[in-house]
C-alpha positions as CSV (number, residue, x, y, z in Angstrom):
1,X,-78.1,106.8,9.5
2,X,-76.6,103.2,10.9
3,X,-76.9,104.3,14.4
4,X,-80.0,105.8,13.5
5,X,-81.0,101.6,12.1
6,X,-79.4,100.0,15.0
7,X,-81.0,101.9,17.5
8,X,-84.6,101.8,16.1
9,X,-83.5,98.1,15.7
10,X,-81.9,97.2,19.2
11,X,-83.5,99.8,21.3
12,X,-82.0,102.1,23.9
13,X,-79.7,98.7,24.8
14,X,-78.4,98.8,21.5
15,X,-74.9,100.3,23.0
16,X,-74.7,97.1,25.5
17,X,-75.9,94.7,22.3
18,X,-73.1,96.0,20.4
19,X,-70.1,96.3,23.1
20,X,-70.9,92.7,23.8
21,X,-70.9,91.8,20.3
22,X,-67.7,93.0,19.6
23,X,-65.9,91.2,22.7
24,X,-67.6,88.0,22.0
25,X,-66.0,87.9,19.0
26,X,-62.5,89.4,20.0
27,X,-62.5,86.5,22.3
28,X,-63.5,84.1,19.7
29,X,-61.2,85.7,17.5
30,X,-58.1,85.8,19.9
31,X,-58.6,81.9,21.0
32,X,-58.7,81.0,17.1
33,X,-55.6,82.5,16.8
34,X,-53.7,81.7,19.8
35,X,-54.8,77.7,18.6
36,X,-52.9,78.6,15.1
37,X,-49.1,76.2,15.3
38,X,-46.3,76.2,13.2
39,X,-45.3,73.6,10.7
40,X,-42.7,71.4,9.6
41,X,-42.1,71.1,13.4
42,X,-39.5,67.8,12.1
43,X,-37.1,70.1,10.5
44,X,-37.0,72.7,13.4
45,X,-34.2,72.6,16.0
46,X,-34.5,73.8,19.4
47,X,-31.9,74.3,22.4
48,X,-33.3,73.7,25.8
49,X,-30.8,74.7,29.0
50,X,-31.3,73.2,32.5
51,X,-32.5,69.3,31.0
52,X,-30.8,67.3,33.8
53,X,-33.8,67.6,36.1
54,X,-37.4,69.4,36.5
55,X,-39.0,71.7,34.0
56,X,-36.2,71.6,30.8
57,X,-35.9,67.4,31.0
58,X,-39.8,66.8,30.8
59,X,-40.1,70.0,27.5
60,X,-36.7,68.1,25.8
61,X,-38.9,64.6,26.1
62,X,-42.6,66.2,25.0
63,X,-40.5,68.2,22.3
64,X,-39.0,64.8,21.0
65,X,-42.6,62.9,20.5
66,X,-43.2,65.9,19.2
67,X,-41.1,65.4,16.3
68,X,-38.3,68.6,16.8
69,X,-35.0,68.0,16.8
70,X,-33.8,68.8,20.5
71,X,-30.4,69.6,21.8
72,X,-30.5,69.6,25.2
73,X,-27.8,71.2,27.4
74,X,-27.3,69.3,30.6
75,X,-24.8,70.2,33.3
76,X,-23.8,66.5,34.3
77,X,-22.7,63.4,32.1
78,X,-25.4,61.6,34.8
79,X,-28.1,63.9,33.4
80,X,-27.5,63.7,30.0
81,X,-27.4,59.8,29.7
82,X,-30.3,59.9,31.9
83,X,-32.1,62.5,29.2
84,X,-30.5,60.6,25.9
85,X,-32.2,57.0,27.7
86,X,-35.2,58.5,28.2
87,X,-35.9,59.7,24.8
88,X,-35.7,59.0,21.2
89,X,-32.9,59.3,18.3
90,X,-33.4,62.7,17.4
91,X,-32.6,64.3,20.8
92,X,-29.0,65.0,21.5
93,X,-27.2,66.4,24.2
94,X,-24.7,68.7,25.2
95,X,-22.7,69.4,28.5
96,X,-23.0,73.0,29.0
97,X,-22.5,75.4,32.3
98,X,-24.1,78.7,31.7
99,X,-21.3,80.5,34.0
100,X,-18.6,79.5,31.5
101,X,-18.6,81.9,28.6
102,X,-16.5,78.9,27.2
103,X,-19.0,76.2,27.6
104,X,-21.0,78.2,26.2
105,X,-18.9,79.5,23.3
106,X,-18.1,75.1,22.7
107,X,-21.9,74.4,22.8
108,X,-23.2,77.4,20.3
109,X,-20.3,75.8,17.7
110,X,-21.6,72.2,18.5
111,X,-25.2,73.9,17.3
112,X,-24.0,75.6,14.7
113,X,-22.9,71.6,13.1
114,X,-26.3,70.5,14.0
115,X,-28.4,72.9,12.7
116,X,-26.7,73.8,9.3
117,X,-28.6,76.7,6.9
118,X,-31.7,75.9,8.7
119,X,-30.9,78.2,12.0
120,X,-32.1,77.1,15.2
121,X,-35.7,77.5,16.0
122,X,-35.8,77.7,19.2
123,X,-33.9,78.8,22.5
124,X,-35.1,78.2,26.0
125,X,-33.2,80.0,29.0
126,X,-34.6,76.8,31.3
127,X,-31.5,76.7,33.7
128,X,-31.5,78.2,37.2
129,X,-31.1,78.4,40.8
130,X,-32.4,79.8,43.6
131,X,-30.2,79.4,46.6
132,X,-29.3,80.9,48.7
133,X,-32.5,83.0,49.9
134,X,-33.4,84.1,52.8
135,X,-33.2,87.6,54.7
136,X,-31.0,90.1,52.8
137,X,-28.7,90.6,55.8
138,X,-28.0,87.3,56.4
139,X,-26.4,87.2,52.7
140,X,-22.5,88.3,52.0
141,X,-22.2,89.6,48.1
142,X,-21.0,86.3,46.8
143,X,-24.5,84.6,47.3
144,X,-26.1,87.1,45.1
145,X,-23.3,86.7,42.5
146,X,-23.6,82.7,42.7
147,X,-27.3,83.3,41.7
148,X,-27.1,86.4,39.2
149,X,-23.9,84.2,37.4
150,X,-26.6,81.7,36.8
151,X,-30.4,83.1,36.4
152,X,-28.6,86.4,34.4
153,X,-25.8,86.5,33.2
154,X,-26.2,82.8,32.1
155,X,-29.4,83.7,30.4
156,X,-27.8,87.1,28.9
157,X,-24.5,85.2,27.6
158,X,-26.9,81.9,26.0
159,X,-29.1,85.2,24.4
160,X,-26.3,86.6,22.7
161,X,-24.4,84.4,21.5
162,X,-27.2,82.1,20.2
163,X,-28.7,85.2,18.4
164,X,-27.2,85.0,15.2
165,X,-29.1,81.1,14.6
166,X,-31.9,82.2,16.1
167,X,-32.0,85.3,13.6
168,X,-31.6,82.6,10.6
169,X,-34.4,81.1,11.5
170,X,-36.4,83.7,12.2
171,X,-37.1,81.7,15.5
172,X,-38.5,82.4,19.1
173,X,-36.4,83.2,21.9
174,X,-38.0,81.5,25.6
175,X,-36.6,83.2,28.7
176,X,-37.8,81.5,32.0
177,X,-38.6,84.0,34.6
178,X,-40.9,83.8,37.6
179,X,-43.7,85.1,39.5
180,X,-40.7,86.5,41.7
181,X,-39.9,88.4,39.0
182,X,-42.7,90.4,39.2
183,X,-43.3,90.3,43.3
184,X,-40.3,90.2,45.4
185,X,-40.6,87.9,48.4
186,X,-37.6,87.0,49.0
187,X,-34.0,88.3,50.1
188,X,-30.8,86.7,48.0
189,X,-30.4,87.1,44.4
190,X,-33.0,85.0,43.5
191,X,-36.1,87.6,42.7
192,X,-33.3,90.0,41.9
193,X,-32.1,87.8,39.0
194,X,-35.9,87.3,37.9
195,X,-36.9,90.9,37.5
196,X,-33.8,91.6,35.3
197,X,-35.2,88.3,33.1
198,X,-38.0,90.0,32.8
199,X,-36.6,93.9,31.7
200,X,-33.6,91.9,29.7
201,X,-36.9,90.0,27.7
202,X,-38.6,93.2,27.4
203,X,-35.9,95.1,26.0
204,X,-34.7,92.1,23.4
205,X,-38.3,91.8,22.4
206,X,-38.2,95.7,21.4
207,X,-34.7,95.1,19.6
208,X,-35.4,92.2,17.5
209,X,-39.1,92.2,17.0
210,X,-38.4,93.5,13.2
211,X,-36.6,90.6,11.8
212,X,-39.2,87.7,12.7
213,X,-38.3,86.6,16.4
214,X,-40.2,86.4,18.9
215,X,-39.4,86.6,22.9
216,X,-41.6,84.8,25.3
217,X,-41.4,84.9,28.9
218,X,-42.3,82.4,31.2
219,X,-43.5,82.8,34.4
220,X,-44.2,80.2,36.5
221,X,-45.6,80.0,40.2
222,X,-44.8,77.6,42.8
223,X,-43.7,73.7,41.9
224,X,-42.2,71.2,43.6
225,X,-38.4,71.5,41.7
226,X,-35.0,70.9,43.0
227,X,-35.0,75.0,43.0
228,X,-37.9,74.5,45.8
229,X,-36.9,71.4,47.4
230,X,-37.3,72.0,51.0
231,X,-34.1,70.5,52.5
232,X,-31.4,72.5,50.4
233,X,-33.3,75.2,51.3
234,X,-33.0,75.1,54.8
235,X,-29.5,73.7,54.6
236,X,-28.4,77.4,53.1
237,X,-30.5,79.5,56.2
238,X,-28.7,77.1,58.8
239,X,-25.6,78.3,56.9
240,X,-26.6,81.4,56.5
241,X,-27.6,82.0,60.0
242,X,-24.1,80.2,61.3
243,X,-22.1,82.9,59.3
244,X,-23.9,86.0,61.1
245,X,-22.0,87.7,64.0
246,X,-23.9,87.3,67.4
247,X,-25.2,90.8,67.4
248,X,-27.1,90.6,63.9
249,X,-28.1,87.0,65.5
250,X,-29.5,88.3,69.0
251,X,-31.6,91.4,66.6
252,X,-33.1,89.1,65.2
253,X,-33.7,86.2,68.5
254,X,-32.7,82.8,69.3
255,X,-36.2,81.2,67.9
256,X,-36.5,83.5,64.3
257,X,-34.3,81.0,62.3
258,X,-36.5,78.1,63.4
259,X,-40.0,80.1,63.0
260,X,-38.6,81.3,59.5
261,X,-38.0,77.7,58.2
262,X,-41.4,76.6,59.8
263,X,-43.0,79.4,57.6
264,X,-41.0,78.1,54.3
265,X,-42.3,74.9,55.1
266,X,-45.7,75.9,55.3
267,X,-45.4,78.0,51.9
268,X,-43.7,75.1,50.0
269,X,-45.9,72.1,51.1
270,X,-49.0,74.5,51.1
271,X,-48.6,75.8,47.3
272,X,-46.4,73.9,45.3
273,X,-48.0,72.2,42.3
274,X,-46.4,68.7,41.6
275,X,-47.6,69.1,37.6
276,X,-44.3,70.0,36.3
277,X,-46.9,69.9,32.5
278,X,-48.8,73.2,33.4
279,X,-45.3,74.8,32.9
280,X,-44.0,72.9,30.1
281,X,-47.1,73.3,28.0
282,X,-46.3,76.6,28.5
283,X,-42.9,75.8,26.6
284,X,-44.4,74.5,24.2
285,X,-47.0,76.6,23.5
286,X,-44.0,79.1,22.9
287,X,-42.3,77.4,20.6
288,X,-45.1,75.7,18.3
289,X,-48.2,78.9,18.3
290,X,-47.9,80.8,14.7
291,X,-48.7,83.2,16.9
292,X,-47.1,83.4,20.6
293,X,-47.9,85.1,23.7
294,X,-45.7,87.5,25.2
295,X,-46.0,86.5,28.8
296,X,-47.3,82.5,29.9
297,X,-48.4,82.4,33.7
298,X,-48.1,78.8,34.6
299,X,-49.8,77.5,37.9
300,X,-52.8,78.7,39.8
301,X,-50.8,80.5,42.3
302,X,-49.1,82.7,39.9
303,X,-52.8,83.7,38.0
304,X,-54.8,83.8,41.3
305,X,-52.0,85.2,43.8
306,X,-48.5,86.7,42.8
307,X,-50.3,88.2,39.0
308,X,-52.5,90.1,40.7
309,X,-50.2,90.7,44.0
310,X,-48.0,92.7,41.4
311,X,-50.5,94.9,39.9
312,X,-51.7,96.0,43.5
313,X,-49.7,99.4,45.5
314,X,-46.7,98.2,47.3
315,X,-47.9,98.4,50.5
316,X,-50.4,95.8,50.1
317,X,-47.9,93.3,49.4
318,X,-45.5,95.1,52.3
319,X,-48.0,94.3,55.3
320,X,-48.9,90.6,53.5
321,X,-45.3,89.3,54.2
322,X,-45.4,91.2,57.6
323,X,-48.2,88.8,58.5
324,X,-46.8,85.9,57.1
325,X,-43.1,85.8,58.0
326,X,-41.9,86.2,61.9
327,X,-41.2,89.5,63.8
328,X,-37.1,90.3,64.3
329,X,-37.4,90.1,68.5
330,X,-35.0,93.3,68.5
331,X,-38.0,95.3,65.7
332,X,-39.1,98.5,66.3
């Protein structure tokens, strides 16, 4: 009888009237809800990793005017007087090294002080680093480990033994991935250590979904960090490149090491975004949503280009990088 109504009412469109009816207001729906924050923001504490420099010093800064209570875990004396000048009372700081379980261990006890019975709202994995990359058999198995100890197991050991605060709070876990985590452009352990963010995230997610957190990834594209600074970067493929034995050198020809760093050039100068915010809104939106995403793309690179790259059949993205990076001389 109501389809009967609705289509002596709507006509034979009435299917198309309805369907659009119903995402109009999913959408409006979904945007209502994604705009919904938390409260008491004053009496929440969140941990931020990586705050010397780049993406976790600029979220510690907008979290303090803000109002939360940060604790910001910076690798260098330098970065945390830097970070403490910069901001206002509430923020503290922290020395921590993600590699050292104990550093680790010293920092989650200096927390535990901080926080008291409230628990610790908020955890991001911010720290990282990307060098060295570069063609996978120009790499010796201690510059993957140099990277995993950092963008993994550093983000696995924070996870874990932060968990229990988080838990009391019933808080959100924020692990920092990339668009590299879900395309892999790169040799080195860099995109390597970023896919098993993402599946580590996943999984977490799954495990502790039932006893209020929540676990956001964040993926940002391309921005002009210290992990894509151009001249460290070429630094480590001169190095690289030095280490390999002439034959692996003459497969590969006398001009590929200086047509590879013309290409990373052209990538990082081409597509890195200098707002450091698009990312850190991100953050933010993480930590302070009722109601958080699962996944944040940050950048237009990562929404127009490497999103969509990773949904598409391998090969597309196989014969993209043949035509943008430069031919071994010794290929078949």
């Amino acid at each position: 009888m109501v389809t009967e109504c609705l289509y002596d009412l709507l006509g034979e469109n009435a299917l198309l009237y309805v369907s659009t009816t119903f995402v109009v207001l999913w959408v409006v729906g979904w945007l209502y809800r994604d705009r919904l924050e938390v409260t008491n923001v004053t009496e929440k504490y969140v941990f931020v990793t990586g705050c010397d420099t780049g993406f976790g010093n600029l979220l510690c800064r907008k979290l303090d005017r803000k109002g939360f209570r940060v604790l910001a875990g910076c690798l260098t004396e330098k970065g945390a007087d830097d970070l403490r000048r910069a901001a206002g009372p509430h923020l503290k700081t922290v020395l921590l090294n993600v590699t050292s379980q104990d550093s680790i261990q010293k920092a989650m006890e200096w927390t535990k002080k901080e926080v008291g019975d409230k628990g610790l709202w908020g955890i991001v994995n911010n720290a990282g680093c990307s060098l060295p990359m570069g063609p996978t058999e120009w790499m010796e198995v201690e510059d993957f480990h140099k990277t995993l100890n950092v963008n993994l197991n550093g983000v696995i050991a924070m996870t874990v033994t932060f968990l229990p605060l988080v838990k009391r709070a019933r808080g959100r876990i924020v692990n920092v991935a990339s668009v590299l985590g879900r395309v892999a452009a790169n040799g080195g352990g860099y995109c390597i250590s970023k896919f098993a963010v993402e599946a580590f995230s996943d999984c977490l997610r799954r495990d502790i979904n039932y006893f209020g957190v929540n676990v956001c990834i964040i993926e940002p594209g391309f921005f002009k960090t210290a992990v894509t600074s151009l001249d460290p970067i070429e630094r480590e493929l001169r190095r690289l490149w030095s280490q390999l034995n002439p034959e692996v050198q003459a497969s590969y020809g006398d001009k590929y090491l200086d047509k590879y760093i013309k290409i990373q050039r052209l990538i990082m100068n081409g597509i890195c975004d200098s707002d450091l915010a698009k990312v850190t809104n991100c953050m933010e939106h993480a930590l302070t949503a009722a109601y958080p995403r699962t996944r944040y793309s940050a950048g237009w690179d990562a929404k127009l280009l490497w999103i969509p790259l990773s949904y598409m059949p391998a090969c597309v993205v196989d014969i993209g990088l043949k035509l943008v990076l430069p031919r071994p001389s010794k290929s078949v």
